[in-house]
Backbone as CSV, one residue per row, in Angstrom:
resi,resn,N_x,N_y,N_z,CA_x,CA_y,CA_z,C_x,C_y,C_z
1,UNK,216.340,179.241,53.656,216.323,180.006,54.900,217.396,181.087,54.918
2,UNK,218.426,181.272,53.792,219.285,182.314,54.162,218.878,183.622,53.884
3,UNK,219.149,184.240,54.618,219.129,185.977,54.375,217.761,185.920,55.210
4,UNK,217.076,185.365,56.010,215.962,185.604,57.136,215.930,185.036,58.448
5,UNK,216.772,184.240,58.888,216.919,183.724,60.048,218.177,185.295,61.005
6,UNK,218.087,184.588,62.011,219.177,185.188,62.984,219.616,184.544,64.244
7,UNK,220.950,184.652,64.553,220.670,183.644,65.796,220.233,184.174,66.997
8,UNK,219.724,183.511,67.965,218.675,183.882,69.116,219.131,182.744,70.200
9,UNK,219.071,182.955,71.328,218.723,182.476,72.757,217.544,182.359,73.266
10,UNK,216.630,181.115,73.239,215.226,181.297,73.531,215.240,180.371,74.580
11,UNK,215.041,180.475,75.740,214.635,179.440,76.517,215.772,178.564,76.982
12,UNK,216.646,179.227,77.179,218.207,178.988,77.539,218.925,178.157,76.146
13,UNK,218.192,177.940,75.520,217.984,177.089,73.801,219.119,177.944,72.766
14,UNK,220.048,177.600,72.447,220.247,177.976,71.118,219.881,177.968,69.568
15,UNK,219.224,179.068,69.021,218.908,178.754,67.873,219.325,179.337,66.788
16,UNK,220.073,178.338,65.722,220.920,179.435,64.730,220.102,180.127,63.921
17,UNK,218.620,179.158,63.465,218.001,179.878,62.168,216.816,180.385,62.707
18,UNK,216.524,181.154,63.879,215.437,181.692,64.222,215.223,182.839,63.061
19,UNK,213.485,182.586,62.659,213.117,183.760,62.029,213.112,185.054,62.046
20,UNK,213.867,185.755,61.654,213.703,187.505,61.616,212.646,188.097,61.589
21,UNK,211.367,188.515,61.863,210.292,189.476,61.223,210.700,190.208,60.352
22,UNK,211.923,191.040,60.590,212.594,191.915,60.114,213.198,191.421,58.602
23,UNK,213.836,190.727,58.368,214.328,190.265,57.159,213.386,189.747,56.544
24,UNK,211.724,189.062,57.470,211.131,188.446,56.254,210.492,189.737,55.442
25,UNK,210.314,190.911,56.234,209.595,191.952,55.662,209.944,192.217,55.031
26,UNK,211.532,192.587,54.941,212.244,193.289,54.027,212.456,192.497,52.485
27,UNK,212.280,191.107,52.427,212.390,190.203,51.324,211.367,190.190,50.828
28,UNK,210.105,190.221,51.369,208.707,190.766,51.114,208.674,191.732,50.342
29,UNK,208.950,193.012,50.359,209.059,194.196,50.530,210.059,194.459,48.861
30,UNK,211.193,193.108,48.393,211.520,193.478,47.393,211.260,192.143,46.525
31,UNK,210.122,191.903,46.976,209.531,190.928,46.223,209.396,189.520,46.123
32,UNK,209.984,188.746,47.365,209.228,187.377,47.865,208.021,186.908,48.014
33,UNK,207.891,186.112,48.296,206.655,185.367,48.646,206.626,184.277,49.654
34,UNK,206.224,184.381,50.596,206.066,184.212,51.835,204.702,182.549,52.021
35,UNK,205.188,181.465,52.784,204.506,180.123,52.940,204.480,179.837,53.814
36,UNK,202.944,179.694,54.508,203.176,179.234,55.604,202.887,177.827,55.377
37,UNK,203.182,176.692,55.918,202.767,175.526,55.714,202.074,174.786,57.071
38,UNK,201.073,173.936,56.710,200.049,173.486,57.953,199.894,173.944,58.800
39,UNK,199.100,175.396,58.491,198.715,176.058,59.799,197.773,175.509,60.494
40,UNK,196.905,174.684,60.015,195.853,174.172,60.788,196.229,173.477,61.827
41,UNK,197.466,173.112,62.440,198.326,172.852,63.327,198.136,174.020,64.379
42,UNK,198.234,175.488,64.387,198.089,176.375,65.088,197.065,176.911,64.623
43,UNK,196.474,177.354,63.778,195.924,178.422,63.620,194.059,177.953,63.800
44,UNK,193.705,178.196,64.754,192.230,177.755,65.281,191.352,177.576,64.441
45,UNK,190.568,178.607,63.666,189.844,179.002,62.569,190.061,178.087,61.384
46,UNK,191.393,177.519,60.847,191.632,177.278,59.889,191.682,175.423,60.217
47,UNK,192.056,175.253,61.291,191.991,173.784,61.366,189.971,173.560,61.541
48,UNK,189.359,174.342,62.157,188.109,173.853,62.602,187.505,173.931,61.270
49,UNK,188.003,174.420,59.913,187.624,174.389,58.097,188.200,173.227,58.107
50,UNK,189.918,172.760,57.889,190.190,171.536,57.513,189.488,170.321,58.286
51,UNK,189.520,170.436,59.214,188.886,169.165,59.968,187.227,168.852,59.399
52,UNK,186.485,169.880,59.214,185.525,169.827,58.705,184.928,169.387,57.141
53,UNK,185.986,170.300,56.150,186.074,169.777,55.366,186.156,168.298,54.773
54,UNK,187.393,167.790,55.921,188.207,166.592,55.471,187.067,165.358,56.045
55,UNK,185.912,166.119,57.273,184.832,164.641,57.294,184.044,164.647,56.357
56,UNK,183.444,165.871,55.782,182.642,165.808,54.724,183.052,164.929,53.251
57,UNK,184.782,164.884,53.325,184.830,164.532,52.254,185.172,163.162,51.986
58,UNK,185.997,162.498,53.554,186.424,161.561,53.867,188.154,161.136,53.502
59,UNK,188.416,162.652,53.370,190.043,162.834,53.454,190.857,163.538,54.497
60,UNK,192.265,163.324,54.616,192.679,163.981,55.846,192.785,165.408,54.031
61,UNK,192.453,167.005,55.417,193.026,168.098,54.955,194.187,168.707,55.579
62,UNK,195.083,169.415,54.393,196.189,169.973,54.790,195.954,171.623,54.602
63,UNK,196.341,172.784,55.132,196.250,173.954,55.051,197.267,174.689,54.814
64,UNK,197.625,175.532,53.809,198.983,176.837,53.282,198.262,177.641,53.076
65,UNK,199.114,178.675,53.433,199.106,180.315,53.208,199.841,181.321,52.553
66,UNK,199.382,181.654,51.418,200.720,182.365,50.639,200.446,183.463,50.736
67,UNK,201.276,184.415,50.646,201.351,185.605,50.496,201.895,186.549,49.777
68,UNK,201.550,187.042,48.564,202.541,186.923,47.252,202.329,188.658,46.877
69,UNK,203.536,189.215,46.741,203.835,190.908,46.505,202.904,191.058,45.302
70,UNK,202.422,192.313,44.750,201.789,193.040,43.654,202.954,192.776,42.538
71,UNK,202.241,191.826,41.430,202.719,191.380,40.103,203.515,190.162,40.521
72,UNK,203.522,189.147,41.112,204.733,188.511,41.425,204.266,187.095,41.564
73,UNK,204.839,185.977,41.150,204.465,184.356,41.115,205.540,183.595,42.259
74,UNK,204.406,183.285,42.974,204.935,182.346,43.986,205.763,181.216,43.335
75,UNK,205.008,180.655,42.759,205.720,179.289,42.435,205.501,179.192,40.704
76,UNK,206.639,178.270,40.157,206.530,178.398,38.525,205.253,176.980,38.570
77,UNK,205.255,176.891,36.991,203.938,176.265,37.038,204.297,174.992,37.526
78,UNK,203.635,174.171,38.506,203.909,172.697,39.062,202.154,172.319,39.309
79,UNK,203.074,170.748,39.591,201.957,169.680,40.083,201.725,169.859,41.730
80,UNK,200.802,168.941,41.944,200.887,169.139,43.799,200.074,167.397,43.728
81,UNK,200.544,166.512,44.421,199.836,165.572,44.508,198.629,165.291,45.734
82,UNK,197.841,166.684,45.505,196.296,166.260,46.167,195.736,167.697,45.521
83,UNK,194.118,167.361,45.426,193.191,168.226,44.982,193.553,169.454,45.703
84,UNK,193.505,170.572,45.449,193.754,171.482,45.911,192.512,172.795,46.042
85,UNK,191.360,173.265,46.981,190.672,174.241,47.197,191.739,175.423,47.224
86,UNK,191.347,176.534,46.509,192.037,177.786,46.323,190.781,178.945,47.368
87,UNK,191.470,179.594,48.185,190.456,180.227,49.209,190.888,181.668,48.712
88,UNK,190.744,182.954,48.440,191.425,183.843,47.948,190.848,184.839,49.296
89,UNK,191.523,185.730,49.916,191.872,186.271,50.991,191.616,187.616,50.998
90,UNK,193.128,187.860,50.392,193.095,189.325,49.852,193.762,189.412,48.636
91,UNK,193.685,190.901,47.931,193.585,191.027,47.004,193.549,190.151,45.631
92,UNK,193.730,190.002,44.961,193.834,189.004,43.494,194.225,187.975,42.794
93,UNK,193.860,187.168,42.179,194.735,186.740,41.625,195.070,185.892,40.771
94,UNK,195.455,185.929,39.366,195.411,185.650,38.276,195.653,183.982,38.185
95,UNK,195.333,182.926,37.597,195.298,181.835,37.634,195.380,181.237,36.419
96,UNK,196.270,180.284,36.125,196.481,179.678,34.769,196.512,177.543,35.047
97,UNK,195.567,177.208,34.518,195.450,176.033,35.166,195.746,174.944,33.796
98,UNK,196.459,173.860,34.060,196.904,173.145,32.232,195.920,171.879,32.667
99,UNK,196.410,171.142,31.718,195.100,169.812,31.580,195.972,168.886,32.338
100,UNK,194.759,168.346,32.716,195.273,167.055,33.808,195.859,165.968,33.357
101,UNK,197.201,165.190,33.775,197.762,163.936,33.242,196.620,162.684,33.257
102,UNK,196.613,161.926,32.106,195.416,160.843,32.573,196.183,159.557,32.388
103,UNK,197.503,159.395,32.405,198.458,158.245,32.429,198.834,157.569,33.485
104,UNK,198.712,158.589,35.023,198.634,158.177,36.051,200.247,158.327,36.220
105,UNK,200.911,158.858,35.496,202.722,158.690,35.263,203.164,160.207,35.479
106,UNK,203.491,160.842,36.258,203.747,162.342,36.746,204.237,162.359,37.519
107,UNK,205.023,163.091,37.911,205.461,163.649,39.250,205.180,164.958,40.381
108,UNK,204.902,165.029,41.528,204.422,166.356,42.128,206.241,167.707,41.941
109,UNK,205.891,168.714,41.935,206.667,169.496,41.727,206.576,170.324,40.503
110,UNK,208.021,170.864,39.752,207.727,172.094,38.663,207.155,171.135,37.415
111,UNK,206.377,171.504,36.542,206.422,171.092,35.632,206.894,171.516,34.223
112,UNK,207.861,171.396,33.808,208.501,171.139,32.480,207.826,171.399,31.685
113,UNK,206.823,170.489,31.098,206.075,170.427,29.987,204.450,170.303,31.011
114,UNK,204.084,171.418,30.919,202.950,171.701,31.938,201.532,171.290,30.690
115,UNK,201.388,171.260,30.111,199.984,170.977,29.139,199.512,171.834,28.511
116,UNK,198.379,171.319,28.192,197.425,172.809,27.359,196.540,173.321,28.909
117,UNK,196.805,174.978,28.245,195.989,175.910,29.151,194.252,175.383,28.980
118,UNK,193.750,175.225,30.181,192.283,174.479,29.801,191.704,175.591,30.681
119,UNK,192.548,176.354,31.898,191.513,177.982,31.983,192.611,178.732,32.801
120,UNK,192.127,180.202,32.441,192.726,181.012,33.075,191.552,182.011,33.758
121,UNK,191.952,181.986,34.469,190.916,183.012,35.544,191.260,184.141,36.991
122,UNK,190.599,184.927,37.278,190.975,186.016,38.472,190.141,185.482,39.777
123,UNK,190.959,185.409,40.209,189.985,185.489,42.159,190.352,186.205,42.767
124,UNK,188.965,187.271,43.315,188.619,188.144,44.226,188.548,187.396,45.421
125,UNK,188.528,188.172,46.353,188.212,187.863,47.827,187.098,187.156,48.195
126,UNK,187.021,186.049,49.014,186.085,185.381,48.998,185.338,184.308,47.798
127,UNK,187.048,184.678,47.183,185.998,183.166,46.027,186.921,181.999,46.160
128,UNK,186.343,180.595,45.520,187.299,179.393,45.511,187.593,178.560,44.195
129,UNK,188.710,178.119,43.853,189.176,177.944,42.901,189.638,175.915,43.242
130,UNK,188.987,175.508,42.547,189.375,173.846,42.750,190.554,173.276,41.419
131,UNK,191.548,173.025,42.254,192.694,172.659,41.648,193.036,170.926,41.616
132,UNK,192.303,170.513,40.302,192.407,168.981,40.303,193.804,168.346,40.409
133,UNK,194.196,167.600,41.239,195.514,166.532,41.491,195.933,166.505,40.246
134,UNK,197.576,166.674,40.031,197.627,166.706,38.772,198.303,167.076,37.898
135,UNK,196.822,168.358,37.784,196.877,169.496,36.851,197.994,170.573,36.897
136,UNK,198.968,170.797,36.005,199.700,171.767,36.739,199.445,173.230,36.298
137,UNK,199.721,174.271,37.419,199.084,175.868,37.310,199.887,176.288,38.401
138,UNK,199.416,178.031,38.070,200.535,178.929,38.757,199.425,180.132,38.317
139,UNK,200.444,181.143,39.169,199.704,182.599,39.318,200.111,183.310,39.707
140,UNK,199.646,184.458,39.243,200.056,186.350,39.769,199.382,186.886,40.564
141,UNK,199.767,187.722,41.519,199.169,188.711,42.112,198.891,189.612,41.291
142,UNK,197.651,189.761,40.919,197.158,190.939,40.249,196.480,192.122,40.555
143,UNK,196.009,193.092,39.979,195.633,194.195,40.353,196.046,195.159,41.228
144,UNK,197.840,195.168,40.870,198.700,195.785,41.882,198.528,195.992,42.765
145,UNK,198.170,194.869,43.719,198.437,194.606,45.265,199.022,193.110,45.851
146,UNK,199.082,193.523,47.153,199.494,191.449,47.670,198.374,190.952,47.654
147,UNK,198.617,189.647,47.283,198.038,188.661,47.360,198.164,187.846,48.533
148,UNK,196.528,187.643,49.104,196.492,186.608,50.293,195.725,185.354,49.773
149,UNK,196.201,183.989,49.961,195.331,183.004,49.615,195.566,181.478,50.484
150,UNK,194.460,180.977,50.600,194.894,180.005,51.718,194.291,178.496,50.856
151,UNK,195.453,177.975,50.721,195.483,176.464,49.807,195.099,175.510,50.679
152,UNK,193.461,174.399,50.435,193.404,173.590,51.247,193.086,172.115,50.669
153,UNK,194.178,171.819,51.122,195.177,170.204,50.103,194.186,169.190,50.623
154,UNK,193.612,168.536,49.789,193.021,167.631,50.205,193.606,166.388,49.749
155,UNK,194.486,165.147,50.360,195.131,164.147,50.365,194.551,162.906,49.852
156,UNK,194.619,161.963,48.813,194.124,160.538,48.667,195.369,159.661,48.598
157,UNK,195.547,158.699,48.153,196.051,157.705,48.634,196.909,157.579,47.580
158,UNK,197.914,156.248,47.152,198.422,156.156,45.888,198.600,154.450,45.956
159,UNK,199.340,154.065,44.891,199.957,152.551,44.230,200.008,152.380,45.725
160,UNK,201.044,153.019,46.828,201.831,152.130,47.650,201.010,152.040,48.652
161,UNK,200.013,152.900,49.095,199.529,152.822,50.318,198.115,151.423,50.183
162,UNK,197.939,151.737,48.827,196.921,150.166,48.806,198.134,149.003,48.683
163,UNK,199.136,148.446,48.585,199.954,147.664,48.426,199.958,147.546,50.326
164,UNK,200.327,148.166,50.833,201.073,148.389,52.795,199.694,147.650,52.827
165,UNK,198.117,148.396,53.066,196.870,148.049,53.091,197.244,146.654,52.897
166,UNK,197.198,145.917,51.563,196.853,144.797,51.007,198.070,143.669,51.778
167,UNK,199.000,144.285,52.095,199.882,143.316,52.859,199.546,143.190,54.189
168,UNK,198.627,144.225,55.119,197.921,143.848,56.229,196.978,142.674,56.575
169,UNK,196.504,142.817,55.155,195.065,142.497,55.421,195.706,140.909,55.293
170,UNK,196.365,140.432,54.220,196.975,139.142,53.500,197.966,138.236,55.120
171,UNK,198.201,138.906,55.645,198.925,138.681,56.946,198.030,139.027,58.428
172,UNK,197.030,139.037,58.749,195.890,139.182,59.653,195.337,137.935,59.594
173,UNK,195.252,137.648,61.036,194.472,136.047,61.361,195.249,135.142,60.799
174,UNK,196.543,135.126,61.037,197.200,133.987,60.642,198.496,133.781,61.372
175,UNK,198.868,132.715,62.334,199.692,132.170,63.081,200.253,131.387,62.364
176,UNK,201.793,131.440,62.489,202.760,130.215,61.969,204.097,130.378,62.999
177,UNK,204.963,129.483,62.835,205.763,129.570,63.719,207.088,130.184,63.198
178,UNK,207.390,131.181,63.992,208.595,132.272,63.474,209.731,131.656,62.306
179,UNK,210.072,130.293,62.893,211.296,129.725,62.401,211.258,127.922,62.485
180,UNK,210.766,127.389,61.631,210.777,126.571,61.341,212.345,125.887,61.108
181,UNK,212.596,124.802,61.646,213.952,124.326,61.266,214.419,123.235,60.535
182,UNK,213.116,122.428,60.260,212.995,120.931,59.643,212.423,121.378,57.865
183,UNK,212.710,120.838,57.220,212.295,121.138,55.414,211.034,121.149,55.481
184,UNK,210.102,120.228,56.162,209.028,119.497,56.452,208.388,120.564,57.238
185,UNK,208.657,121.592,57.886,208.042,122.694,58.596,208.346,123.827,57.755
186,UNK,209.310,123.693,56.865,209.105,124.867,56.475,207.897,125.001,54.967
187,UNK,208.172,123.675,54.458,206.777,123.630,53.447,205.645,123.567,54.235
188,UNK,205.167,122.976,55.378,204.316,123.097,55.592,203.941,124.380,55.932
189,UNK,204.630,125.508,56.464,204.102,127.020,56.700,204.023,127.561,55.490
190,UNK,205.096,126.874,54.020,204.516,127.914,53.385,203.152,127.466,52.532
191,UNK,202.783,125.952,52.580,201.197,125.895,52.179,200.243,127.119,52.851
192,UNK,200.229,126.487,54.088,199.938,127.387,55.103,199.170,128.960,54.893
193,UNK,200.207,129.597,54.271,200.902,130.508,54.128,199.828,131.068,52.314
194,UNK,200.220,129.767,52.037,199.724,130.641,50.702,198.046,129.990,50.577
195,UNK,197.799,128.926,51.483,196.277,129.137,51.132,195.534,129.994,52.170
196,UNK,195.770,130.757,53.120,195.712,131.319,53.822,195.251,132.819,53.035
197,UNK,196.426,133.189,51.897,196.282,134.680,51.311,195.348,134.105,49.916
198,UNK,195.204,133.553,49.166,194.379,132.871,48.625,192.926,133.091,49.373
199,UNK,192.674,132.041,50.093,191.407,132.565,51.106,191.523,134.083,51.441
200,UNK,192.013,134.968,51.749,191.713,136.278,51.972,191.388,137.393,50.863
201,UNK,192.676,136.488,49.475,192.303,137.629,48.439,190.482,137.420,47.514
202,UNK,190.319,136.076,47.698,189.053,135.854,47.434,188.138,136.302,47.908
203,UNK,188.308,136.793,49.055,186.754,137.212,50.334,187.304,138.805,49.536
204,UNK,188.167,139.688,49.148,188.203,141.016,49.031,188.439,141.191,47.695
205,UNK,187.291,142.637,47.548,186.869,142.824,46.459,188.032,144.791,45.990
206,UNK,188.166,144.907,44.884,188.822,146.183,44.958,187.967,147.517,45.461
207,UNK,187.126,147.802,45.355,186.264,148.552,46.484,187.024,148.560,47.322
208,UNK,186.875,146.991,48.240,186.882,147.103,49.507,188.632,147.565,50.205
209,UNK,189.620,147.512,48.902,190.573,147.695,49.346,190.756,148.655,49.401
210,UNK,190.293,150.085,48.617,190.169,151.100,48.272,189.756,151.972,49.841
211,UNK,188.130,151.272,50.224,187.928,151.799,51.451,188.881,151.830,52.399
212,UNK,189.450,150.279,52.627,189.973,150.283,54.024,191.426,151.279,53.841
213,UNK,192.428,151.156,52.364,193.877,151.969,52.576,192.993,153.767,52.806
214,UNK,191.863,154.176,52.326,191.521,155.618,52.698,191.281,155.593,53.762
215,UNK,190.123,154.887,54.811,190.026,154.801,56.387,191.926,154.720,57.032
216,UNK,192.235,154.231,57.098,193.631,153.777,57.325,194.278,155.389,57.369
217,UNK,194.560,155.843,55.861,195.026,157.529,55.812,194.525,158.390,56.628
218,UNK,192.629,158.308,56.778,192.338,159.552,57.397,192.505,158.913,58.919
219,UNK,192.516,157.482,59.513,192.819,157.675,60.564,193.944,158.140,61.582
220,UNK,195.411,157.980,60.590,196.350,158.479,61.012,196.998,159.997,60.606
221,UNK,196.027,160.611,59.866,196.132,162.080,60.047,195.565,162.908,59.706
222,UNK,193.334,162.585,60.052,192.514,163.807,60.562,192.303,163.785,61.873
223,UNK,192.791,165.131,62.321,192.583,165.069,63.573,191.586,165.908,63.823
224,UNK,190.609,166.005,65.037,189.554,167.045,65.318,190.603,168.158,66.120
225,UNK,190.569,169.854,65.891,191.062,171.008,66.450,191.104,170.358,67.624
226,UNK,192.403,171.015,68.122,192.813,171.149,69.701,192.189,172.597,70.152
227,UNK,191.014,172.176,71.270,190.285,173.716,71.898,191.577,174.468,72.501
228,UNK,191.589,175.843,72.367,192.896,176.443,73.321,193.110,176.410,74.886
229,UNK,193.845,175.870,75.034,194.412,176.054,76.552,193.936,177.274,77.656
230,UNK,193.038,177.798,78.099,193.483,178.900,78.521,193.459,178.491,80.107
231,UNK,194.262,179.833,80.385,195.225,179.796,82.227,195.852,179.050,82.322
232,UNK,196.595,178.524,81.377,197.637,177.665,82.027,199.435,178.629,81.449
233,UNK,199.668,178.636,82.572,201.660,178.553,82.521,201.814,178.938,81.278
């Protein structure tokens, strides 16, 4: 945030790092690149795509907006941990995509040792570019102009969120008493206890765990667009 904020008085509010227009232009202007992140939060048009998207597909979607000067790379080559739709806006833009990890052992961020180039390609306006989980790639604004492009992250699950899942399900429909104080109560809760998850892991199949930790994700963050307010205050 340095060299674009300023401080401001908004709403009797103090704010030290309010955004400049002014400084972001000017960093623009000598060659930044500019992110918006989850606009589909505000931006009408773009949530009523993610929301849509994300039922068709049965994932929550996330929405970015880059905006990248003539000849210039937003980001060096990295991972992103969800599929990524490439929406291209305005003008161009050059694309270098490496081969996907199949070890399941990666990290999201720059990548180091990015892979073999498996394609490189240009997007014009109005085309889309599918960026497998993963894979790591990067790109230029080409054809000496800015680049507009709007990234739409589509989210799945990982190791931990079926683990949280699988500890719900293993602990559902089952009463014991908080604190047992006798030896004799406390083995007996933990029989209890373990033929209880026994009986549960038997009735569930990996499918089914699969479904319920993705229902679970998209229920706590696809949301359907908020219609706009109008006449009010």
């Amino acid at each position: 945030m340095d060299g674009i904020v300023t401080p401001r008085m908004v709403a009797d509010r103090y704010l030290p790092d309010y955004v400049d227009p002014e400084k972001v232009s000017r960093r623009v202007a000598e060659g930044a690149s500019v992110l918006l992140r989850n606009i589909e939060h505000w931006h009408a048009a773009t949530a009523t795509l993610a929301y849509e998207l994300g039922t068709d597909l049965g994932r929550p979607v996330e929405a970015f907006f880059f905006l990248t000067p003539a000849e210039r790379q937003a980001l060096p080559p990295h991972r992103d941990d969800a599929d990524v739709f490439v929406v291209q806006v305005q003008g161009q833009k050059e694309w270098t995509i490496h081969s996907t990890p199949t070890d399941g052992r990666w990290d999201r961020g720059r990548a180091e040792q990015p892979g073999q180039v498996v394609l490189q390609t240009r997007l014009a306006p109005g085309e889309v570019l599918y960026l497998p989980r993963g894979a790591a790639h990067s790109a230029v604004a080409a054809d000496g102009s800015t680049s507009a492009h709007l990234s739409l992250t589509v989210r799945d699950i990982g190791v931990a969120h079926l683990g949280a899942v699988l500890q719900r399900y293993l602990a559902a429909e089952l009463e014991l008493p908080p604190r047992p104080v006798e030896e004799n109560g406390l083995l007996d809760a933990a029989a209890r206890l373990l033929e209880h998850q026994r009986t549960r892991l038997a009735e569930l199949t990996p499918q089914e765990l699969l479904d319920a930790a993705r229902a679970a994700a998209l229920a706590l963050r696809h949301q359907p667009p908020t219609p706009p307010c109008l006449g009010e205050a």
